[in-house]
C-alpha positions, 0 to 999 in steps of 0.5 A, a space after each residue: 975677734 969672732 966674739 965681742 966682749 963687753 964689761 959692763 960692772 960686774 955683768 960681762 956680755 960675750 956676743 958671737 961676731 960672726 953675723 956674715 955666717 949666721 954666727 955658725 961654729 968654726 975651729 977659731 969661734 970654739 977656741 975663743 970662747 974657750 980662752 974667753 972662759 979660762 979668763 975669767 973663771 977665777 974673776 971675782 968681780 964677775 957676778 953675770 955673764 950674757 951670751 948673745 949674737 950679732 945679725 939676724 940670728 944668735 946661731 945656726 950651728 956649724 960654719 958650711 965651710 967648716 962642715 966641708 972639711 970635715 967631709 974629708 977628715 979621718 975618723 981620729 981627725 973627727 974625734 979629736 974635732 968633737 972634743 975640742 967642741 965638747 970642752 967648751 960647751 963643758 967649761 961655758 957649763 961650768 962657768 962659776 957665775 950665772 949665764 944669761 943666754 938672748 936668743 933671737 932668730 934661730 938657733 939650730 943645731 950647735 946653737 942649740 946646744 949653747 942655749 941649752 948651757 945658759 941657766 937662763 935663756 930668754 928668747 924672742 918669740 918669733 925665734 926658731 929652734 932645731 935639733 936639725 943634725 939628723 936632716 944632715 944625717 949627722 947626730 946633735 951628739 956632744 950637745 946631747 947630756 945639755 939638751 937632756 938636761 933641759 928638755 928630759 927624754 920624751 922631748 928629746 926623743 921626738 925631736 931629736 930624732 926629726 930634726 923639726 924646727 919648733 917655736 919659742 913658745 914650744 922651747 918655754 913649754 920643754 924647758 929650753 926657754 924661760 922667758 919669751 918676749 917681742 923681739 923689741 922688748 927682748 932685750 928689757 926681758 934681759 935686763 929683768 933677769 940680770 938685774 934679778 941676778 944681781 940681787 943674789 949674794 954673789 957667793 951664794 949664786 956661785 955655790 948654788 950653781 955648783 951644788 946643781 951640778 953636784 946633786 943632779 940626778 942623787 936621791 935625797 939621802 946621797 945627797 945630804 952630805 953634801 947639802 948639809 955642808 954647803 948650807 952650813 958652810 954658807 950660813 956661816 961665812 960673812 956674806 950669809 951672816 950679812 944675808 941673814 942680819 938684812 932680812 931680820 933688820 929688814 934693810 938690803 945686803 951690802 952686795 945689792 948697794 
């Protein structure tokens, strides 16, 4: 298996098992996080998911051996290549609980991408990151509308177009990064934000997560509609009504026992 997943309650650690290679990218590694997605979009006991990886880096991008094959494949063969990519960066987006990514060492190119999916990202703070596809004379294409979402033009444009490798400390300043910690408190850091996580009603966190993605980039008024149905939705299903009960009762919500 070229990832390892591990449960451990209602917070699933997915950790890229490829270490030998810098936990690079290949055909097999895409389409075991594909399936890992698939398995649990309709698990409701899952309120957390961590993504991190083995060895001295979370991910460099592309497998070498990988990139050697696609020198030689077709145009179609590339396309069809950039698509299977393309959905599961897309379904690891829209997974319906929180991502947590732990980044350490690097990540580069690929890798990149993946941090810039996580809704929160904590990173080690001598961890290196880099839009490094223009040095290969290549695009960060199919990780572009994730980055952009995070990092916003102006970023983008300086370093998408250099391909320099930046701190963790210049990610947190972009919005790349949440968090940065030593690397031997990094996985504490981790531990905070999940344990922060697991104090939101776990319906809310999921419907709070999707409503991001739906109002994105409306104005206010396009966007009431939607907005207005969610949160009277919310305010009357059980798990709100028993939010709301614990505050005024001044006790904890059931879903934090």
């Amino acid at each position: 298996m070229l990832i390892d997943i591990r449960r451990d309650g209602p917070v699933a650690h997915v950790t890229l098992n490829r270490p030998e290679v810098r936990n690079a990218f290949n055909e097999a590694l895409i389409a075991e996080l594909m399936a890992w997605t698939r398995d649990v979009a309709d698990d409701p006991s899952l309120r957390v998911a961590v993504l991190a990886g083995y060895g001295k880096v979370f991910c460099a991008g592309a497998d070498l051996t990988w990139m050697s094959r696609m020198v030689d494949y077709t145009r179609e063969e590339n396309v069809r290549d950039a698509h299977a990519l393309a959905a599961m960066l897309e379904a690891l987006d829209r997974l319906p609980v929180p991502l947590v990514g732990r980044v350490h060492g690097a990540a580069l190119g690929g890798g990149i991408g993946l941090a810039a999916i996580c809704d929160v990202v904590v990173a080690a703070d001598d961890a290196v990151f880099g839009f490094t596809e223009v040095k290969l004379g290549i695009l960060p294409a199919v990780i572009a509308p994730y980055a952009l979402a995070k990092i916003g033009r102006s970023a983008a444009r300086e370093l998408f177009l250099t391909g320099a490798r930046f701190t963790a400390a210049r990610a947190r300043e972009i919005g790349l990064v949440h968090t940065v910690a030593p690397p031997d408190a990094l996985d504490a850091a981790v531990d905070r934000h999940v344990r922060e996580l697991l104090t939101s009603g776990p319906s809310a966190a999921r419907a709070a997560k999707a409503l991001i993605a739906d109002i994105a980039g409306l104005a206010p008024r396009e966007a009431a509609a939607v907005t207005t149905e969610a949160i009277a939705t919310h305010r009357t299903s059980p798990e709100g009504q028993e939010g709301m009960r614990a505050f005024l009762e001044k006790r904890k919500p059931g879903w934090t026992a």
